[in-house]
Each structure stands twice: as structure tokens, then as C-alpha cells.
VEXMIMI-972856 format. One record per residue: residue number from 1; x, y, z of N, C-alpha, C in turn. Coordinates in nm, 3 decimals. Example, Ala and Ser with C-alpha at 12.3 -4.5 7.8 and 13.67 -1.06 7.14 Angstrom:
BEGIN
 resi  n_east n_north    n_up ca_east ca_north   ca_up  c_east c_north    c_up
    1   1.319  -0.569   0.780   1.230   -0.450   0.780   1.320  -0.330   0.780
    2   1.285  -0.225   0.708   1.367   -0.106   0.714   1.290   0.003   0.787
//
This chain:
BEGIN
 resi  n_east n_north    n_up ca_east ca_north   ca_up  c_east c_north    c_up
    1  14.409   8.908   9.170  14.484    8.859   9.285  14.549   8.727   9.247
    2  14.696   8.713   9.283  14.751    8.588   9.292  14.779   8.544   9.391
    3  14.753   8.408   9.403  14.823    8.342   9.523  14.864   8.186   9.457
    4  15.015   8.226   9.560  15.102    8.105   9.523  15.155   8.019   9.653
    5  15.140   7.918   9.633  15.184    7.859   9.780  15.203   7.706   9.677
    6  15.269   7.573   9.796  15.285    7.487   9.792  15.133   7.397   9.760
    7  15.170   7.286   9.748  15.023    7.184   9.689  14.964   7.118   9.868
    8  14.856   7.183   9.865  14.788    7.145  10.013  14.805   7.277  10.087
    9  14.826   7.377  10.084  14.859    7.463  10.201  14.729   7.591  10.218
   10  14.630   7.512  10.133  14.472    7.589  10.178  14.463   7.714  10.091
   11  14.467   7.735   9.995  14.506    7.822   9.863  14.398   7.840   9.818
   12  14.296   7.792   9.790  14.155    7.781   9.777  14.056   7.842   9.879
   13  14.068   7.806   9.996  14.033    7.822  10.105  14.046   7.976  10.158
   14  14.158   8.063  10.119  14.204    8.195  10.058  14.119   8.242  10.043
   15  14.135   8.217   9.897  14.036    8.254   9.793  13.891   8.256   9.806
   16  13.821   8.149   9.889  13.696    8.145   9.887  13.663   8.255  10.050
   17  13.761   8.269  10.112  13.742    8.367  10.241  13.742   8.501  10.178
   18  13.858   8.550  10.064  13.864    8.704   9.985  13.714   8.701   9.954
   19  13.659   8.626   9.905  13.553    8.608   9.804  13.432   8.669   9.976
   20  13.424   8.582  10.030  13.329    8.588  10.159  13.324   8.719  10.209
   21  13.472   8.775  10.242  13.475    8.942  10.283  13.492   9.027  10.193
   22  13.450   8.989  10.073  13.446    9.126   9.996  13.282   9.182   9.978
   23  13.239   9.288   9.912  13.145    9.297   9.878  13.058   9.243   9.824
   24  13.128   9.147   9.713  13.052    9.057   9.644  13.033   8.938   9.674
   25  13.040   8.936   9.835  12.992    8.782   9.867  12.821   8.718   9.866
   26  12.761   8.806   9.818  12.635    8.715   9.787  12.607   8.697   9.631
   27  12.752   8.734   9.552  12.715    8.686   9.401  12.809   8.591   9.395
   28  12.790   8.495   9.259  12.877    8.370   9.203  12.966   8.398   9.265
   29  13.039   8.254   9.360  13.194    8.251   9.364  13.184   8.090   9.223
   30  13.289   8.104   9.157  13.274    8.027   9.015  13.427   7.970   9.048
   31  13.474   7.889   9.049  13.588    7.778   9.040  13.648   7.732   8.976
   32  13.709   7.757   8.865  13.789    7.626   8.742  13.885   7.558   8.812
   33  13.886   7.466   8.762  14.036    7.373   8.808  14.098   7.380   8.658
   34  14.199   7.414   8.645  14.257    7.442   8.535  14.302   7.310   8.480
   35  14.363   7.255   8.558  14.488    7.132   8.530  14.341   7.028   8.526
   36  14.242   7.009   8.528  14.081    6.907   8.534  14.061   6.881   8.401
   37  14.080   7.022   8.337  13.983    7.029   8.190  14.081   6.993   8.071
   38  14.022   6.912   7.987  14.088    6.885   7.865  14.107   6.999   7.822
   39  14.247   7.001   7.718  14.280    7.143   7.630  14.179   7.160   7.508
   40  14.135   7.051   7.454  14.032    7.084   7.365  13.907   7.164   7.407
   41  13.887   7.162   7.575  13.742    7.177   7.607  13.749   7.345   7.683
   42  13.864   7.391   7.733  13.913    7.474   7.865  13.854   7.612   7.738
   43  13.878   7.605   7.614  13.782    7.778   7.577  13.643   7.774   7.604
   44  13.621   7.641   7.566  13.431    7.675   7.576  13.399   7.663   7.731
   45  13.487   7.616   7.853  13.471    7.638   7.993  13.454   7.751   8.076
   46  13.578   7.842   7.976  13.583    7.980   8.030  13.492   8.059   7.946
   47  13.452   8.057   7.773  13.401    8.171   7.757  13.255   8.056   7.679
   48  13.232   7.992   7.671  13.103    7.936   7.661  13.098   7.920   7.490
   49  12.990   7.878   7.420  12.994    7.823   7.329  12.859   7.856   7.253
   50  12.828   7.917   7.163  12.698    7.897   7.073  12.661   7.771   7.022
   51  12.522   7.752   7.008  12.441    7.616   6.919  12.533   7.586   6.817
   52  12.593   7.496   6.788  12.639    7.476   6.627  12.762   7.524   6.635
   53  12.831   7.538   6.755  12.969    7.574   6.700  13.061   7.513   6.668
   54  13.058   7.336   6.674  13.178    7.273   6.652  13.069   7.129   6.712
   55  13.169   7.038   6.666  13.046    6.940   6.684  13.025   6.882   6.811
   56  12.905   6.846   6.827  12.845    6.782   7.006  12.778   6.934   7.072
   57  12.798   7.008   6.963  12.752    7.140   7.029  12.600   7.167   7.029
   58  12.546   7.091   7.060  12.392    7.095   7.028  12.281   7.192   7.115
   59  12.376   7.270   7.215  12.298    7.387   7.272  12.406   7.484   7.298
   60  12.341   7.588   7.311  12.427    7.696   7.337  12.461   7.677   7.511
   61  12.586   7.717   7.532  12.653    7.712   7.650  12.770   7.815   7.723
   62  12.671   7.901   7.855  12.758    7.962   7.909  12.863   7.941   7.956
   63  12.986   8.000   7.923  13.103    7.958   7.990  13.109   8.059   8.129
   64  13.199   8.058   8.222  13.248    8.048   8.331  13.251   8.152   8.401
   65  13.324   8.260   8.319  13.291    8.412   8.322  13.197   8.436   8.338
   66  13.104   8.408   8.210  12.982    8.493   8.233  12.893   8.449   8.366
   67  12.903   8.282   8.428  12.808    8.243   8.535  12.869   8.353   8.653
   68  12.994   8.378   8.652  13.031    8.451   8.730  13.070   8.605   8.748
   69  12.992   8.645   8.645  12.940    8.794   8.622  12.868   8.865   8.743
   70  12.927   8.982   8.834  12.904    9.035   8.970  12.987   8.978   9.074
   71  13.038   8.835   9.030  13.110    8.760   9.146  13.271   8.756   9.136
   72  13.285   8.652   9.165  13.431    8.595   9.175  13.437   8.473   9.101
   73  13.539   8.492   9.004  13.602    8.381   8.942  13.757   8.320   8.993
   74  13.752   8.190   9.028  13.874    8.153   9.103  13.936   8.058   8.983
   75  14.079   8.074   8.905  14.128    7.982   8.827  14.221   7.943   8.925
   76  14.184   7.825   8.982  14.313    7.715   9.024  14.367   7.658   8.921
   77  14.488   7.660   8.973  14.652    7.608   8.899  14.611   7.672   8.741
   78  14.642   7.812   8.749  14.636    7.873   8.659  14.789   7.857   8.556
   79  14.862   7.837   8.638  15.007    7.767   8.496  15.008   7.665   8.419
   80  14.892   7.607   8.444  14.852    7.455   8.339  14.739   7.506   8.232
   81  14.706   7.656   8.204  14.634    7.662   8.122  14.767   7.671   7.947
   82  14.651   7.628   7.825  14.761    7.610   7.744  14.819   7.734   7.709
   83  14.933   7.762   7.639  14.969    7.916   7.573  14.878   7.951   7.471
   84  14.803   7.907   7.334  14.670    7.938   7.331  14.582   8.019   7.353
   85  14.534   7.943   7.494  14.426    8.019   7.551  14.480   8.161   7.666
   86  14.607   8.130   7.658  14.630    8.318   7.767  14.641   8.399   7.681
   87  14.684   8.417   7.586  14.642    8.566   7.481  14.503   8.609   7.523
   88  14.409   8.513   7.505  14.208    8.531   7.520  14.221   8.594   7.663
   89  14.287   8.485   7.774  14.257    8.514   7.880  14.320   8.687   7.928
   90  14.398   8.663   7.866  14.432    8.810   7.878  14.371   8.931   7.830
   91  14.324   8.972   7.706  14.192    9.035   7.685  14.134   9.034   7.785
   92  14.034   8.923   7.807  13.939    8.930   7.887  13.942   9.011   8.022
   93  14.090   8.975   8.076  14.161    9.082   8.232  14.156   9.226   8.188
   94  14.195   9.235   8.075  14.229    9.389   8.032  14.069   9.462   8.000
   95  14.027   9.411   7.886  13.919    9.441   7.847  13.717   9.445   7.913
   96  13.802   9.297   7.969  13.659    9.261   8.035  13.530   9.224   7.932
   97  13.602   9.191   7.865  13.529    9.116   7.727  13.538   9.059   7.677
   98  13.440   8.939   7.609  13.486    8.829   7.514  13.355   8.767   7.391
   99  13.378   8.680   7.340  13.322    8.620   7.216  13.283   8.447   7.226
  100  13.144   8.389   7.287  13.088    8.260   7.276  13.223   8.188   7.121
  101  13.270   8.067   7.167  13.299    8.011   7.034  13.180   7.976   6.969
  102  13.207   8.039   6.820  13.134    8.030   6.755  12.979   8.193   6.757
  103  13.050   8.253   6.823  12.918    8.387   6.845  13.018   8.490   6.830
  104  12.935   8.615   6.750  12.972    8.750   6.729  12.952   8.826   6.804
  105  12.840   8.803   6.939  12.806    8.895   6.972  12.928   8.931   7.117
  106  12.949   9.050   7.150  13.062    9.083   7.266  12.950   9.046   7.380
  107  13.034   9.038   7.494  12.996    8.983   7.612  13.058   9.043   7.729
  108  13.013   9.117   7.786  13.095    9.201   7.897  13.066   9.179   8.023
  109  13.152   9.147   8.114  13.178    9.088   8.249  13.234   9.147   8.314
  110  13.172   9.158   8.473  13.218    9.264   8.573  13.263   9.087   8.685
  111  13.373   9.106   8.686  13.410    8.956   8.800  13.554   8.996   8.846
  112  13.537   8.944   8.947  13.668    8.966   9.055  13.773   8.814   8.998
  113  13.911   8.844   8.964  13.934    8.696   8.920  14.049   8.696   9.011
  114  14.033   8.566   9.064  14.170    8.526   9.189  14.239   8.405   9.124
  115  14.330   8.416   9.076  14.445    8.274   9.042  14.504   8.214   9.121
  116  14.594   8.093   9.143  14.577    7.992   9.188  14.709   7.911   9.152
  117  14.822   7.946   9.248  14.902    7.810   9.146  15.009   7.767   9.225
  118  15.054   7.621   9.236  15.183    7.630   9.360  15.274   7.586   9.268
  119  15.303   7.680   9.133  15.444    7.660   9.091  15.521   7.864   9.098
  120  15.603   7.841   9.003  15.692    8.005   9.073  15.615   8.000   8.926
  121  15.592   8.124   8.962  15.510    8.189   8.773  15.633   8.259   8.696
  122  15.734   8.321   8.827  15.799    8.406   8.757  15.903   8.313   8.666
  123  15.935   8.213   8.697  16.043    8.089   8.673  15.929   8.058   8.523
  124  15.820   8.038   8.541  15.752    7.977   8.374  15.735   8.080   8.309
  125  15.785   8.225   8.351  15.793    8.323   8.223  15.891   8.317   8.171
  126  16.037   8.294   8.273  16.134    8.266   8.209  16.154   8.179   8.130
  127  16.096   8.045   8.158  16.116    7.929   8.072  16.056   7.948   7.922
  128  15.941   8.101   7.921  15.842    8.054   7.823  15.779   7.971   7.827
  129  15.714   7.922   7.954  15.584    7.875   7.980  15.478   7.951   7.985
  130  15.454   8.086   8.022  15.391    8.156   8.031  15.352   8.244   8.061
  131  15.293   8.356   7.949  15.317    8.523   7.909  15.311   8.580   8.033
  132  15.448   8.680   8.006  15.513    8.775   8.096  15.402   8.900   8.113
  133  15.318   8.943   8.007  15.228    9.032   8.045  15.084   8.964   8.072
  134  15.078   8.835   8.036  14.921    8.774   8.125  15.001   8.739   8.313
  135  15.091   8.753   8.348  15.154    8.716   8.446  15.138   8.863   8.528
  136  15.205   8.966   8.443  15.202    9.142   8.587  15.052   9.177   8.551
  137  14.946   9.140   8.491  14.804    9.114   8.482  14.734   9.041   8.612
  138  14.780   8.970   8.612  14.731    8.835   8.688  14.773   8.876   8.864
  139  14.909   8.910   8.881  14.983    8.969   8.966  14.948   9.090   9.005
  140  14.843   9.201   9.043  14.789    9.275   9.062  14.852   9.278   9.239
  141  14.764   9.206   9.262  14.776    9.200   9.450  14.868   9.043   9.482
  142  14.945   8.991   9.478  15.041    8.869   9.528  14.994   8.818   9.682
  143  14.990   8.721   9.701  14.940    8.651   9.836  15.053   8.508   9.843
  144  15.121   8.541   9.929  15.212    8.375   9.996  15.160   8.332  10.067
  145  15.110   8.202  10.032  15.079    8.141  10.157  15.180   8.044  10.174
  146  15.234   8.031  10.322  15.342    7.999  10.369  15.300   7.836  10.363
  147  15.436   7.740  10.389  15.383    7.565  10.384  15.341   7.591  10.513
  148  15.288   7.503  10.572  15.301    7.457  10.713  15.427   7.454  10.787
  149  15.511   7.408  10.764  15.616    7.411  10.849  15.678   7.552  10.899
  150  15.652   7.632  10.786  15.660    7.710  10.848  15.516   7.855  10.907
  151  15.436   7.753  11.045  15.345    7.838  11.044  15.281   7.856  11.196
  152  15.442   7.773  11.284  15.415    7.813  11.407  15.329   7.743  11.449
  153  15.240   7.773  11.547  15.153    7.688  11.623  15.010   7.663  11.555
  154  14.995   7.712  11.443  14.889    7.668  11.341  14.887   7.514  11.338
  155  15.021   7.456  11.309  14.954    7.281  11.360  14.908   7.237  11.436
  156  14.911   7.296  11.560  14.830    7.261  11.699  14.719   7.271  11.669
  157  14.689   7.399  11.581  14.517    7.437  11.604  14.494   7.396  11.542
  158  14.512   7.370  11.377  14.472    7.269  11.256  14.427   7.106  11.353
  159  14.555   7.040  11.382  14.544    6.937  11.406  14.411   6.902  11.489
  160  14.428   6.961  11.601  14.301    6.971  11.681  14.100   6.979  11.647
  161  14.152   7.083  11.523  14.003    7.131  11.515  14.003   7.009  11.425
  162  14.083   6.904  11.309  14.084    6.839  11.232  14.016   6.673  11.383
  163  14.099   6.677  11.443  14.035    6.580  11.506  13.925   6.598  11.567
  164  13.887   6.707  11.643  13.737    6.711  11.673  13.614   6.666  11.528
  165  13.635   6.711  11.436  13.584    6.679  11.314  13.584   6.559  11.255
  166  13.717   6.493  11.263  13.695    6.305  11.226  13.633   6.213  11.346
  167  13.637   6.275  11.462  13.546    6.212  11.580  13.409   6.207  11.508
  168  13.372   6.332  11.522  13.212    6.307  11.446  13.204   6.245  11.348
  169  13.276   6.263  11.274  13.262    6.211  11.145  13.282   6.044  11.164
  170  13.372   6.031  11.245  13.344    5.855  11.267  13.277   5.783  11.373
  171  13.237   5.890  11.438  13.148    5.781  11.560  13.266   5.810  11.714
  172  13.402   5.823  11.693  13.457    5.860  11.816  13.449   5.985  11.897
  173  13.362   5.934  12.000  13.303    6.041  12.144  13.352   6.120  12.195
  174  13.479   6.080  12.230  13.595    6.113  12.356  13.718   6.107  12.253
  175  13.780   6.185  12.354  13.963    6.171  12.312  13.977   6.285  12.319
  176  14.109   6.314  12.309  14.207    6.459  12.311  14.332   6.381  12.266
  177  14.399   6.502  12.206  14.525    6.499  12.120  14.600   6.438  12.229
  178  14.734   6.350  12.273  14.836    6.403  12.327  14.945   6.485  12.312
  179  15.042   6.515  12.469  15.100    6.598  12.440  15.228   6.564  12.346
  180  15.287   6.461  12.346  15.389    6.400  12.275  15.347   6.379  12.146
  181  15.210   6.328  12.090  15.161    6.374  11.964  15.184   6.526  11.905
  182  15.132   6.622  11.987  15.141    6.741  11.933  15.300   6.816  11.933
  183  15.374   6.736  11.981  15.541    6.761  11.985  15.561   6.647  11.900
  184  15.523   6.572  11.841  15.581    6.506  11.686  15.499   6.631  11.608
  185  15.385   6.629  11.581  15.332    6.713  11.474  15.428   6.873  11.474
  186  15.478   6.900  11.569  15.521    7.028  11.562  15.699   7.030  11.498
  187  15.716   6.879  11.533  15.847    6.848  11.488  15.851   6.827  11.357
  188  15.746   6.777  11.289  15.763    6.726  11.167  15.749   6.817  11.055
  189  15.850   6.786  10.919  15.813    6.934  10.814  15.645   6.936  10.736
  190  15.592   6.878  10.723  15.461    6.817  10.638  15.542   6.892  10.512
  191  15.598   6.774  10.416  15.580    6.809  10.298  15.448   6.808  10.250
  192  15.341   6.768  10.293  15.226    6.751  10.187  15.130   6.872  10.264
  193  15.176   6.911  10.332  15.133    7.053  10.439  14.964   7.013  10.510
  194  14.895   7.090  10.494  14.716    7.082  10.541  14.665   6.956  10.506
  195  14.701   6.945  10.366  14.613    6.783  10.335  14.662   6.688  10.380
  196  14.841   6.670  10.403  14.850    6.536  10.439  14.821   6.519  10.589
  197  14.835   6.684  10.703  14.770    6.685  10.812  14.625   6.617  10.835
  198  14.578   6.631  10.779  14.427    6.596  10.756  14.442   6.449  10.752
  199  14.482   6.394  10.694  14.496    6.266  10.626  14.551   6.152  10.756
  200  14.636   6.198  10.829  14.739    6.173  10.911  14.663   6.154  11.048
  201  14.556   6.273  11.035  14.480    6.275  11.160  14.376   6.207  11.161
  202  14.288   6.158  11.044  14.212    6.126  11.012  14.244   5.970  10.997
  203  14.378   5.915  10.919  14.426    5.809  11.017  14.418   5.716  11.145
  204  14.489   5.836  11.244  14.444    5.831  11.343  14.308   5.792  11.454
  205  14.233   5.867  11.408  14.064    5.875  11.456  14.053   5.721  11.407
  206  14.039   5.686  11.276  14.030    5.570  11.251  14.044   5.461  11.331
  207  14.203   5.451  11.333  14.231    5.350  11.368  14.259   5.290  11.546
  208  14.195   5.470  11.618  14.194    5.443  11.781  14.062   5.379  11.807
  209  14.065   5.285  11.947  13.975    5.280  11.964  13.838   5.381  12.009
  210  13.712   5.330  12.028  13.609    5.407  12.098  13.668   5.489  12.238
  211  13.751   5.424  12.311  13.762    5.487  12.449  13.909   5.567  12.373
  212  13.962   5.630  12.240  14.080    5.655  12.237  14.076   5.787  12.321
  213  14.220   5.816  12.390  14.227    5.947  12.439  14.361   6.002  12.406
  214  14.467   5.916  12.323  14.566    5.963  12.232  14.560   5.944  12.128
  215  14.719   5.996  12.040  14.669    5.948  11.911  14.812   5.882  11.878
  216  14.840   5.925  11.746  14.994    5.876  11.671  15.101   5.903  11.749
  217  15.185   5.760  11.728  15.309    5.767  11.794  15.426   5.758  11.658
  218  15.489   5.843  11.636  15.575    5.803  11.519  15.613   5.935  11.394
  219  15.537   5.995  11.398  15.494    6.101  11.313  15.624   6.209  11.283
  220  15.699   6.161  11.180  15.782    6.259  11.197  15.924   6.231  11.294
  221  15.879   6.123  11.329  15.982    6.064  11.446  16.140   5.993  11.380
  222  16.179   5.870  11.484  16.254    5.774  11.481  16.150   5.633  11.465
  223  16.067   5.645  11.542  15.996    5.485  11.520  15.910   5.468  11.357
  224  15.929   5.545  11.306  15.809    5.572  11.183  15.873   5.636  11.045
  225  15.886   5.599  10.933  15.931    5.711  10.819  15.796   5.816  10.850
  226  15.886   5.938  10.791  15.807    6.039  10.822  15.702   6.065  10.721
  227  15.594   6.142  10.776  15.462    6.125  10.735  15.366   6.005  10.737
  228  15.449   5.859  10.798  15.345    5.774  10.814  15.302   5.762  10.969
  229  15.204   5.730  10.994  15.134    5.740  11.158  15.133   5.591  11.167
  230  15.220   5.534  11.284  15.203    5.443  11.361  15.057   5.403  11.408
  231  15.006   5.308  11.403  14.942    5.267  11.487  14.913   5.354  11.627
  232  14.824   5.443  11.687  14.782    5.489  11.795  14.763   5.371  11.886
  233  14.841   5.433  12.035  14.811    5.373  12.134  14.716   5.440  12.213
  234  14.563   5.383  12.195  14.474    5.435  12.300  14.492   5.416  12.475
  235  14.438   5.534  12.535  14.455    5.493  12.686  14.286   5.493  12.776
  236  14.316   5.425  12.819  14.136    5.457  12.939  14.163   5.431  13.090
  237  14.146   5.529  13.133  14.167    5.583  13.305  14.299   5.509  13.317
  238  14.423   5.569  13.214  14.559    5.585  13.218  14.618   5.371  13.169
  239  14.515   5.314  13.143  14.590    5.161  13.125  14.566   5.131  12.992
  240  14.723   5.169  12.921  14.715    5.141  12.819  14.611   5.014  12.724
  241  14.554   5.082  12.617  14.496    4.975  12.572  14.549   4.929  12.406
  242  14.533   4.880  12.355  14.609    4.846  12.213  14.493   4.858  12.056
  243  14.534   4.907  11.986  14.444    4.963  11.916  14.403   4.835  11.795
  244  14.274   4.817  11.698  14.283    4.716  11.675  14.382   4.661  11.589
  245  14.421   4.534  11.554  14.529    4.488  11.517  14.521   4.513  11.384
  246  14.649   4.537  11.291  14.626    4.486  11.139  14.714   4.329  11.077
  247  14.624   4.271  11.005  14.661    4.130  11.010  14.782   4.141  10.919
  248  14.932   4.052  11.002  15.011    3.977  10.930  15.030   3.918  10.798
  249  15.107   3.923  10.745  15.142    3.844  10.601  15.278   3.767  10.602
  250  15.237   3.603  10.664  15.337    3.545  10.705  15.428   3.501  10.563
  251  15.540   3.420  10.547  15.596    3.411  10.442  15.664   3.515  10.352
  252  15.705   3.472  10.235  15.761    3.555  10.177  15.671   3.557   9.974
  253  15.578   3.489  10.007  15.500    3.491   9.873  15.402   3.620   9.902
  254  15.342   3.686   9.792  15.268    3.803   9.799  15.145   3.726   9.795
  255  15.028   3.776   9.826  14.859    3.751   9.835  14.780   3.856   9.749
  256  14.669   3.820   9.765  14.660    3.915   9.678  14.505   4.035   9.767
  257  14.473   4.115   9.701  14.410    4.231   9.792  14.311   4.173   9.866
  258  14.245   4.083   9.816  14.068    4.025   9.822  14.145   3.947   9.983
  259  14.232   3.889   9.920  14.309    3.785  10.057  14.313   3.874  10.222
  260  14.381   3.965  10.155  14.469    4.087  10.244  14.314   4.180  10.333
  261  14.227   4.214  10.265  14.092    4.267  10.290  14.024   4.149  10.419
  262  14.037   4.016  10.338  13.928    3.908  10.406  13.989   3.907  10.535
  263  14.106   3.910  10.575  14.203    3.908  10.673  14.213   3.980  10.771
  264  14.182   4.101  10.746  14.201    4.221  10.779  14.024   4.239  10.874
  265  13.953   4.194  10.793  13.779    4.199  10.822  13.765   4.095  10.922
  266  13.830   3.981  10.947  13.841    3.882  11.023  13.917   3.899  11.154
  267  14.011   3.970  11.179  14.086    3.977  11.239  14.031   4.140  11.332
  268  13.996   4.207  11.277  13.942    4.337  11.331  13.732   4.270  11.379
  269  13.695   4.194  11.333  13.616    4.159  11.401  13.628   4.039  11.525
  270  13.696   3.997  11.537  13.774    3.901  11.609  13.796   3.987  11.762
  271  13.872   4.098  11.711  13.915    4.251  11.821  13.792   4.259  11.900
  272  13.672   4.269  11.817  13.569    4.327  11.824  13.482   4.228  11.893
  273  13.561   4.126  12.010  13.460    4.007  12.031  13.344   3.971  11.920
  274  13.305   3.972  11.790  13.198    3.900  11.755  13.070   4.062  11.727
  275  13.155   4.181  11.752  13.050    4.250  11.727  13.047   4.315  11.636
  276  12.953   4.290  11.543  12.936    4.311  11.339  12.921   4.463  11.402
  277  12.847   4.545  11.491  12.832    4.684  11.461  12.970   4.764  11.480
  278  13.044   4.739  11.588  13.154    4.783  11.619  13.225   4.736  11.517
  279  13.205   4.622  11.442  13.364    4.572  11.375  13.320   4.737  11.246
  280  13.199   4.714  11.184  13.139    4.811  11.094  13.237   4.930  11.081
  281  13.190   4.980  11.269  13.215    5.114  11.288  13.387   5.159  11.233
  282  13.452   5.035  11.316  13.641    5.042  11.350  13.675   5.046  11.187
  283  13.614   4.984  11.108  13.634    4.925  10.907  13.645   5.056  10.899
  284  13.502   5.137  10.925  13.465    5.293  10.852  13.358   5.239  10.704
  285  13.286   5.089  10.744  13.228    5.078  10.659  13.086   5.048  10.701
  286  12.941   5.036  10.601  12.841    4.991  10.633  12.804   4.868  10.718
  287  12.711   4.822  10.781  12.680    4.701  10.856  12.659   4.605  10.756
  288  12.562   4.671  10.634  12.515    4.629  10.531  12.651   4.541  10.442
  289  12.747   4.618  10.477  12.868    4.565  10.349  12.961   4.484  10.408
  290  12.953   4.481  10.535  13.039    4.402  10.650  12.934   4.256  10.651
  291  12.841   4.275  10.666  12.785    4.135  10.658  12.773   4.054  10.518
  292  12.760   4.157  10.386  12.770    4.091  10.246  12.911   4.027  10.244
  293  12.985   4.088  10.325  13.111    4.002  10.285  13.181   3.913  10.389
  294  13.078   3.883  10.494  13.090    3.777  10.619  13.045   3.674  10.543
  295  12.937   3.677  10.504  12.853    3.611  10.420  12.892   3.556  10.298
  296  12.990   3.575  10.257  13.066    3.525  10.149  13.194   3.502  10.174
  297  13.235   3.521  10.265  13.372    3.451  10.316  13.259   3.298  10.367
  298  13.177   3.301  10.446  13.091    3.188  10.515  13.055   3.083  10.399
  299  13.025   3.165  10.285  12.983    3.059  10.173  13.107   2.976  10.101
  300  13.197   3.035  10.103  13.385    2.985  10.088  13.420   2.902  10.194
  301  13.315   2.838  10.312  13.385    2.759  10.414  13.463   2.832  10.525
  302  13.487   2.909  10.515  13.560    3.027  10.672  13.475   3.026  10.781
  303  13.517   2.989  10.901  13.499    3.018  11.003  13.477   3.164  11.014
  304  13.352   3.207  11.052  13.337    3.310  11.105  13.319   3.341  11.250
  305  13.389   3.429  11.302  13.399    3.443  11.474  13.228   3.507  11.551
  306  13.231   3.462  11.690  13.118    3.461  11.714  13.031   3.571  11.664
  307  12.857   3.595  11.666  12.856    3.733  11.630  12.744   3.780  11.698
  308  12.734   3.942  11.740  12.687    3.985  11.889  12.649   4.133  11.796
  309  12.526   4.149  11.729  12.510    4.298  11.706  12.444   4.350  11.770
  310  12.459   4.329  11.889  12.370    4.410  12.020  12.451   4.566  11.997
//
């Protein structure tokens, strides 16, 4: 099986659902990231390695296939493997067999293999990037997965189930999407599709307050380049409230990060009347790491604002 889609548009996620409804969902689902592995290292990943085969080789080592012998093998971004290694890989599709580097003995593998790639494959055969018969191999069953933009009201439901999920995940109770939020998100193309959704929303959650009950204003808009999220304006029993501030950089000389951080920690606890747990929470950081570094702005002479960890 191939599937080709754009970078972010849940391609994996595919793959690991084929894997779930097929028969063989209680054996190995096995993963490469293709484009991860050094080219020196990507044969002994996929077909494993005997004691002594080359040096550092000091035990014998299954490669990838074989852990995933009965199961599913998933090669993401399968067009970054080198030309090299697709002759092997190709055998292996055809044959269902291969050779430990450095071992004689054959090795035969029963695995479901799903590829993985958001470039056009057919365009890198042309180029001679890569073999036209490891390609109608590979191409068995074809799967598009469409970008986001074009996917209809899937951003509503993405977006949504994505914010119920960064609530928990950060401590925010309450809230619901608005409706003018979910008419930017529906307006906007997501070049970066699912992940930068995620990212965008997750943003968001962040940076609303505890009582937030909207989110991003800007998204895709006029007030905002697109893909960046404005500042959320939270609301509570309809009176607007203002979300916490991010500190200024007056002048025209640059500062530097440590500056920009101390500022930022000062000014969002400040928001926070004096309260180290809430300021913690709004950061997205420990109590523990919010006070190591109160505590050392304090030892530098800084005024630190009142403090209330009730």
C-alpha cells in the first residue's frame, strides 16, 4: 500500500488505522522513518546485521522486517531511501526474503508493508530518483490523502476534539470554540494542514485565560499573517476579558533571549496578581522552575511582584 499526501495531513495515522483493521492487528506494527536514519546505517535497520559484520558490530542484530514478521511494516517517507538500498528493498517485496549483513543464512518474512511519502513518486521516477519497478511494487493499492483545505468540515471536528485535548492537557476547565473562530479556521488554507492545526490550537489553549470561552482572533484573516494566532480574547458571562499580556521590547536595540524570557515571567506573573501557581500554570511550566528562576532574577536585584501560592 501507498499513501501519498502533503507533510502533516495524518499519513501515519492511515497507516496505523489499516494496520488496526486488518487481521493482523495483534502482531508488530514496526515504523521506519526513512529520512531519520543515516545512509550508512538504513541496511542494517531494515534487514539486521550478524556479530562481526563490519565494525561496532559486536552483537548480532535484528533488522526491521524481521521484528515485524506476521505484522505490518510502515516505511515513512519512503523517497528518501538511497538508490542502493531499493534494488534489496525490492527483492524483499517480490521475494519476501533477505540476507543479515554479513549472514548467509535466507530469512523469510510474511509482513504487510505500507509506504509513506508526501512527494509525487511518479515525478522521482522520472527524474531518476527512484526505481520505476520498486515504485508499481510499492503502488499495489494507492491512498490520497487529501490536505486539509480541502476536507470540508473536518476542521471543525479536528479543531474541536484538538481543543478539548489541550484543555486537559493544560489545566483549562471550560471553554468552547467560537463561532467566528471556527469561520477563520474554515477560511483559512493550512498549508501545514493537521499539525499546524494542532499547533495553532494548542496556541490558543495556552495563551487563554482559566475562565477562556473563545479562542483566536486572526487566523487566516486580515488582522494576522496567516497561520499565526493572535492573541485570544477570553470572555466570562459575556465581559470581555484580556488574555495575559506578552511583554514589549521598547527601542530599537535587540535583547537578548534570557532578557526577553525574564520579562515575559515578570510580566505574566504580575497578570497573575502575585500568584507563582497560576503564573506556573499560564508559562506551561513547573512551580519548581518558575520559582528557580524568581529566585535568580531576586539574586540579580529585581523586584519581584507580590507572591500568593494559595
Amino acid at each position: 500500500m501507498l499513501i501519498q499526501g502533503e507533510t502533516g495531513t495524518g499519513k501515519e495515522l492511515v497507516a496505523h488505522a489499516l494496520h488496526q483493521e486488518s487481521p493482523r492487528a495483534n502482531a508488530p506494527f514496526i515504523r521506519v522513518n526513512c529520512a531519520a536514519i543515516p545512509e550508512n546505517l538504513i541496511e542494517s535497520e531494515f534487514f539486521g546485521h550478524e556479530k562481526g559484520a563490519f565494525t561496532g558490530a559486536l552483537n548480532k542484530h535484528e533488522g526491521r522486517f524481521e521484528l515485524a514478521h506476521g505484522g505490518t511494516i510502515l516505511l515513512d517517507e519512503i523517497s528518501e531511501i538511497p538508490p542502493s538500498l531499493q534494488a534489496k528493498l525490492l527483492r524483499v517485496l517480490q521475494e519476501r526474503e533477505f540476507e543479515r549483513i554479513g549472514g548467509t543464512r535466507t530469512i523469510k518474512v510474511d509482513v504487510r508493508v505500507i509506504a509513506t511519502t508526501n512527494r509525487d513518486l511518479q515525478e522521482c521516477v522520472r527524474n531518476k530518483e527512484f526505481r520505476e519497478d520498486l515504485y508499481f511494487r510499492l503502488n499495489v493499492v494507492p491512498i490520497h490523502v487529501p490536505p486539509l483545505r480541502e476536507r470540508g468540515d473536518d476542521v471543525r471536528v479536528l479543531a474541536e476534539e484538538f481543543f478539548k485535548r489541550y484543555r486537559r492537557k493544560h489545566g483549562c476547565h471550560s471553554g468552547t470554540l467560537s463561532y467566528d473562530c471556527l469561520r477563520r479556521f474554515a477560511a483559512y488554507d493550512w498549508p501545514g494542514n493537521i499539525r499546524e492545526l494542532q499547533n495553532v490550537v494548542e496556541r490558543t489553549v495556552i495563551l487563554c485565560t482559566e475562565s477562556c470561552n473563545t479562542c483566536t482572533q486572526g487566523v487566516g484573516g486580515e488582522s494576522a499573517e496567516p497561520g499565526v494566532a493572535s492573541p485570544p480574547v477570553a470572555e466570562s458571562r459575556g465581559v470581555p476579558m484580556p488574555a495575559a499580556p506578552v511583554p514589549s521590547v521598547e527601542g530599537d536595540d535587540p535583547i537578548t533571549l534570557a532578557e526577553l524570557e525574564k520579562r515575559h515571567i515578570l510580566s505574566t506573573l504580575e497578570y497573575c496578581g502575585g500568584n507563582r501557581t497560576k503564573t506556573a500554570e499560564q508559562l506551561d511550566i513547573s512551580i519548581r522552575t518558575l520559582r528557580n528562576k524568581l529566585n535568580e532574577y531576586k539574586t540579580a536585584g529585581v523586584v519581584i511582584p507580590g507572591s500568593n501560592d494559595a
